[in-house]
C-alpha positions in Angstrom: -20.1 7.9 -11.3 -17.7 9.8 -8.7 -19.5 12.3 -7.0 -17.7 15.4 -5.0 -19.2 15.9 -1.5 -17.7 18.8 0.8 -15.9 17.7 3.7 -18.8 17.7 6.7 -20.2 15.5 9.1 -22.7 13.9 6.6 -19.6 13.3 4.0 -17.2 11.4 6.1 -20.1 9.2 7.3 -20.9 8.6 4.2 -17.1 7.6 3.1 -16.5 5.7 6.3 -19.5 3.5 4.7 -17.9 3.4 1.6 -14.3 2.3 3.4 -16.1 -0.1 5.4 -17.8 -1.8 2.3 -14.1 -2.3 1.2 -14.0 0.5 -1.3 -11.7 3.4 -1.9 -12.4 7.1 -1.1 -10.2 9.8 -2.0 -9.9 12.6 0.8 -7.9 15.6 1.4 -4.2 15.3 3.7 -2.5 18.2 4.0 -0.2 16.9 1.9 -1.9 15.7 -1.1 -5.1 14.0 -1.8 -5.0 10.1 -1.2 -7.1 7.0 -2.3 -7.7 5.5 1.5 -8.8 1.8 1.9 -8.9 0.1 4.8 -5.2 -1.6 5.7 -6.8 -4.5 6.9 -8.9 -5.6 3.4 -6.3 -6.8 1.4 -9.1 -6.8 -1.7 -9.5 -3.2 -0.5 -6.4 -2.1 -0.8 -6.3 -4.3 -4.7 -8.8 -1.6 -5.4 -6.6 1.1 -5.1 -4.2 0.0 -7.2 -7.1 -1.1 -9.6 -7.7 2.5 -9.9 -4.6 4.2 -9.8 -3.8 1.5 -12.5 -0.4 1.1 -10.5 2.7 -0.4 -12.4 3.8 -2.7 -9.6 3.4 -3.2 -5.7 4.8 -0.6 -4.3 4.2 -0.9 -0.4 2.0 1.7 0.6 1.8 4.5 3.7 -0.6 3.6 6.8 -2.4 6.3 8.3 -3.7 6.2 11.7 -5.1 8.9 13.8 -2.2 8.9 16.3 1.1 8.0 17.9 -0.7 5.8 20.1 -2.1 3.7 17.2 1.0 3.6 15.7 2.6 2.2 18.1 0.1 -0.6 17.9 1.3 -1.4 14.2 4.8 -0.6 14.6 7.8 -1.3 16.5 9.5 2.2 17.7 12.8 2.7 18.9 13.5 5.6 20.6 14.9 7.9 17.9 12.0 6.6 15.6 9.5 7.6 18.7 11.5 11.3 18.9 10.9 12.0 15.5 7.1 11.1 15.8 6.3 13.6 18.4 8.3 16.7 17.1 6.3 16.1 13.5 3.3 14.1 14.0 0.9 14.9 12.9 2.3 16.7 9.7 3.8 15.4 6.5 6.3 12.8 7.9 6.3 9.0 7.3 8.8 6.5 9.4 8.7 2.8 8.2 9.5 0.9 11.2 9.4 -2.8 12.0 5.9 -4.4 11.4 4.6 -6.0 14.7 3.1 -9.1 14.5 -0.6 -9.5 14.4 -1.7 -6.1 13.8 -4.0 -7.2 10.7 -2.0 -5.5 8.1 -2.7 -7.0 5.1 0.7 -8.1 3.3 -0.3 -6.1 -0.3 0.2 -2.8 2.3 3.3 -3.5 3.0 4.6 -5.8 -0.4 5.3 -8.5 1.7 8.2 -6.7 3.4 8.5 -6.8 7.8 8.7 -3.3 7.6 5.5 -0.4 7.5 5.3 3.3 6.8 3.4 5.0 9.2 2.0 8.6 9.2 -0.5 10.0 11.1 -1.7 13.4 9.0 -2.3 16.8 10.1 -5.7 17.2 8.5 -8.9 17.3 9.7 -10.8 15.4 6.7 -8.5 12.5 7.1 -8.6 12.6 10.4 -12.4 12.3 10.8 -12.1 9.3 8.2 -9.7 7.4 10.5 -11.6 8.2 13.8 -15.4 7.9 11.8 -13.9 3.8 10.4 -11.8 3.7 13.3 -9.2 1.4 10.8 -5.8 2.2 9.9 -6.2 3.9 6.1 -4.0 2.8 3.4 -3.6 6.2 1.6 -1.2 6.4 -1.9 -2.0 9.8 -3.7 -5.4 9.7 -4.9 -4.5 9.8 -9.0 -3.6 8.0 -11.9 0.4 6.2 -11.6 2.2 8.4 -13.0 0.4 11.2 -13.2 0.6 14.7 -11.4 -0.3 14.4 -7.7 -3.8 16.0 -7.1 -3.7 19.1 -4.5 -7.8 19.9 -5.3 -10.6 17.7 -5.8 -11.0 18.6 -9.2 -7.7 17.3 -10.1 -8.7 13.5 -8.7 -11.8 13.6 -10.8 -9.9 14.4 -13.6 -7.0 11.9 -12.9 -9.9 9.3 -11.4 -13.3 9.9 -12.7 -15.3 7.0 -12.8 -12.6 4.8 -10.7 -14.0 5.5 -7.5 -17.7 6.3 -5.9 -16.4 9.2 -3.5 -13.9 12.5 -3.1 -14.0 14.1 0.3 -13.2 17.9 -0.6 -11.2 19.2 1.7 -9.8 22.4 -0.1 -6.8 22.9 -1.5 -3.5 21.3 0.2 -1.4 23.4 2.5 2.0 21.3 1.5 1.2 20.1 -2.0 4.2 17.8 -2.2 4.3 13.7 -0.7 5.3 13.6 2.5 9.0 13.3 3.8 10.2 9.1 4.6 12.8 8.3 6.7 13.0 4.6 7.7 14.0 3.6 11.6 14.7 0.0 11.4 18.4 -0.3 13.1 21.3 1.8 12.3 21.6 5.3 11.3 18.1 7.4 10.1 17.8 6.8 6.7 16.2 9.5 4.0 14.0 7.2 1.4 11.8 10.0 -0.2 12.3 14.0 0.5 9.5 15.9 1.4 8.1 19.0 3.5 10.2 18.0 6.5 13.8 18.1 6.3 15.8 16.0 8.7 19.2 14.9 9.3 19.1 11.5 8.2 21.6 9.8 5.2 20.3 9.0 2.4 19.2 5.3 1.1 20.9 3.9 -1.5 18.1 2.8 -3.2 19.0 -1.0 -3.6 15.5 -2.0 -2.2 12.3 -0.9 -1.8 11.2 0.3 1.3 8.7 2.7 0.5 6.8 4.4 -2.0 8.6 6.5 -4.1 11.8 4.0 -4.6 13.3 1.9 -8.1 14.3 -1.0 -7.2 13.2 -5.1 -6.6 10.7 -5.8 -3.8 10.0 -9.0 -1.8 11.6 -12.5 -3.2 11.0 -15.6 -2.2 14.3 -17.5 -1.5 13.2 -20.7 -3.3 13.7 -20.2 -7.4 10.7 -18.9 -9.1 9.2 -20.4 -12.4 6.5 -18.6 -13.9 4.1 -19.4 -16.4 3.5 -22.8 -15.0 0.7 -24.8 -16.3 1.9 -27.7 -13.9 4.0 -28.3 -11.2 7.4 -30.2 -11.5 9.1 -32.2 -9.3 9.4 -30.5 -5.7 7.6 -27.4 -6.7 4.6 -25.3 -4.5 2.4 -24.7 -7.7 -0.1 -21.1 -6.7 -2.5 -22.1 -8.9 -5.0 -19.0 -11.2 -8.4 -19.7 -12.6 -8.9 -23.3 -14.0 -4.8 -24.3 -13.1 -5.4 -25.8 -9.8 -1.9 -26.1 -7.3 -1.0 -26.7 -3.6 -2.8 -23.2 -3.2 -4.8 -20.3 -5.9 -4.3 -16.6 -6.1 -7.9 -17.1 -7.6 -10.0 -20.3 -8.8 -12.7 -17.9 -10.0 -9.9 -16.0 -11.7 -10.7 -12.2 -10.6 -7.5 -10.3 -10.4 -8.2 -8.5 -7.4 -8.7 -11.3 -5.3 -5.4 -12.4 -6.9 -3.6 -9.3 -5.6 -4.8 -9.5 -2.2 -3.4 -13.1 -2.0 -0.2 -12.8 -3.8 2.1 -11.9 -0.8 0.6 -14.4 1.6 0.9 -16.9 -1.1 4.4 -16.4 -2.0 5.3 -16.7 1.6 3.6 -19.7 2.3 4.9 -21.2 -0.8 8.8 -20.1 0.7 7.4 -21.4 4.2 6.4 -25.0 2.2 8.7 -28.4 2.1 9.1 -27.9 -1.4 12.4 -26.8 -2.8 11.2 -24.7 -5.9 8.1 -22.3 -6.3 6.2 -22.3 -9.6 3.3 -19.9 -10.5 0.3 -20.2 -12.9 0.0 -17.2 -15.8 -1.7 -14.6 -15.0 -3.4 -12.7 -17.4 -1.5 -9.6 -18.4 -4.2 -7.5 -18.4 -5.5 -4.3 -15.7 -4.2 -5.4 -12.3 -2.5 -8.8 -13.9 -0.2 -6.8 -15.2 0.6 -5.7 -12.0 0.6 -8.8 -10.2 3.0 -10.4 -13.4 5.6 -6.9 -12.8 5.6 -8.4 -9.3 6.3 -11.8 -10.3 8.7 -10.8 -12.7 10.8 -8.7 -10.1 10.7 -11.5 -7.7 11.9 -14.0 -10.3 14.7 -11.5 -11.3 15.8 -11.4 -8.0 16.6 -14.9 -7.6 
């Protein structure tokens, strides 16, 4: 059962349990609501795409609570850094180079060196981040595909019964995703419009850098095989369920554990001696079906 709790004192301690059990909440930005996990549980973040019942691994925005914690997770340039303090907090997300041993699991970011950070300009979301005091992985908070929720009775209608908790904030002041400009080298680029406008070219759209992008993710530069039952000569095998290999997404075969691995895995497999990189089906069923879209892409891309 999801209940609906106003947004008060009692409410965020009761979600910041939630987040630190490793389970979703949906709370109020003041941009949309999102489905927050905590950045750092990989199996956490699974569960959001679990219940959004997400196509494919689309990295997804951090929030943190300020430019200071940002700058713990990201790498900043100067122009990047400008842009934070005219619009943060407020509806404005800059994917910047991923510093090393923040504790970001990989599924945030789809294995990319890059993250999106936001720090929101609400006060529900922003007692979740100081209450878990964790950087929130926070995708809106309803079904893929599906109209973004601006109330709490639009998540319970989009994700009833998905999740145990939605902070109601109130309506949403901006009602629209916020705007994402990535600041990684070069010239501003414009990946997703949004509230903010800013002068900034826009992104061809050849990779994914963000949400709200068409394109391949992540590859591995080895060649992919999929569907492997065995390995072959000079290939990492990532074994599933009863196929054992040089490493599992999952002996036990739970798909969730499986999406939290499969982006370490692929990169260790890239990182191995072995020429070629085979993977073990996956069921294509609930988040398998994501986790095969994933596979699929990076086996296109090669």
């Amino acid at each position: 059962m999801t209940r609906i709790l106003p947004f008060n004192e009692d409410t965020i301690a009761e979600a910041a349990r939630l987040i630190l059990a490793g389970e979703p909440v949906a709370v109020a930005t003041e941009t949309v609501y999102g489905l927050a996990a905590d950045a750092t549980n990989a199996e956490a973040v699974a569960r959001i795409y679990a219940a959004k019942g997400r196509p494919s691994f689309n990295p997804l925005i951090v929030h943190v609570p300020d430019i200071d914690a940002a700058q713990r997770i990201g790498d900043f340039s100067d122009e990047a850094l400008e842009l934070a303090r005219a619009h943060w907090p407020g509806p404005l997300t800059l994917v910047v180079p991923l510093r090393e041993g923040t504790g970001i699991a990989s599924l945030v970011t789809a294995g990319l060196a890059t993250v999106g950070i936001r720090v929101p300009d609400h006060p529900a979301m922003q007692a979740l981040l100081r209450a878990t005091g964790r950087p929130l992985a926070a995708p809106s908070a309803n079904a893929s595909g599906s109209i973004s929720p601006t109330r709490a009775a639009h998540v319970l209608k989009s994700l009833g019964g998905r999740l145990a908790l939605i902070v109601d904030g109130g309506a949403t002041e901006r009602g629209i995703e916020s705007t994402i400009v990535a600041a990684t080298g070069g010239p501003l680029r414009l990946l997703r419009r949004g509230p903010i406008e800013l002068n900034a070219e826009e992104a061809s759209g050849r990779s994914i850098e963000s949400p709200g992008q068409l394109a391949s993710h992540y590859a591995p530069s080895k060649p992919l095989r999929l569907n492997a039952t065995a390995a072959e000569d000079g290939e990492y095998l990532i074994g599933f369920g009863e196929i054992e290999g040089d490493s599992s997404l999952s002996a036990s075969g739970d798909s969730v554990e499986a999406a939290a691995r499969l982006f370490d895995l692929l990169h260790q497999a890239d990182e191995s001696a072995k020429a070629r990189i085979a993977v073990a089906p996956v069921p294509d069923q609930g988040l398998g079906a994501a986790i095969n879209d994933r596979l699929r892409r990076a086996a296109a891309d090669r």
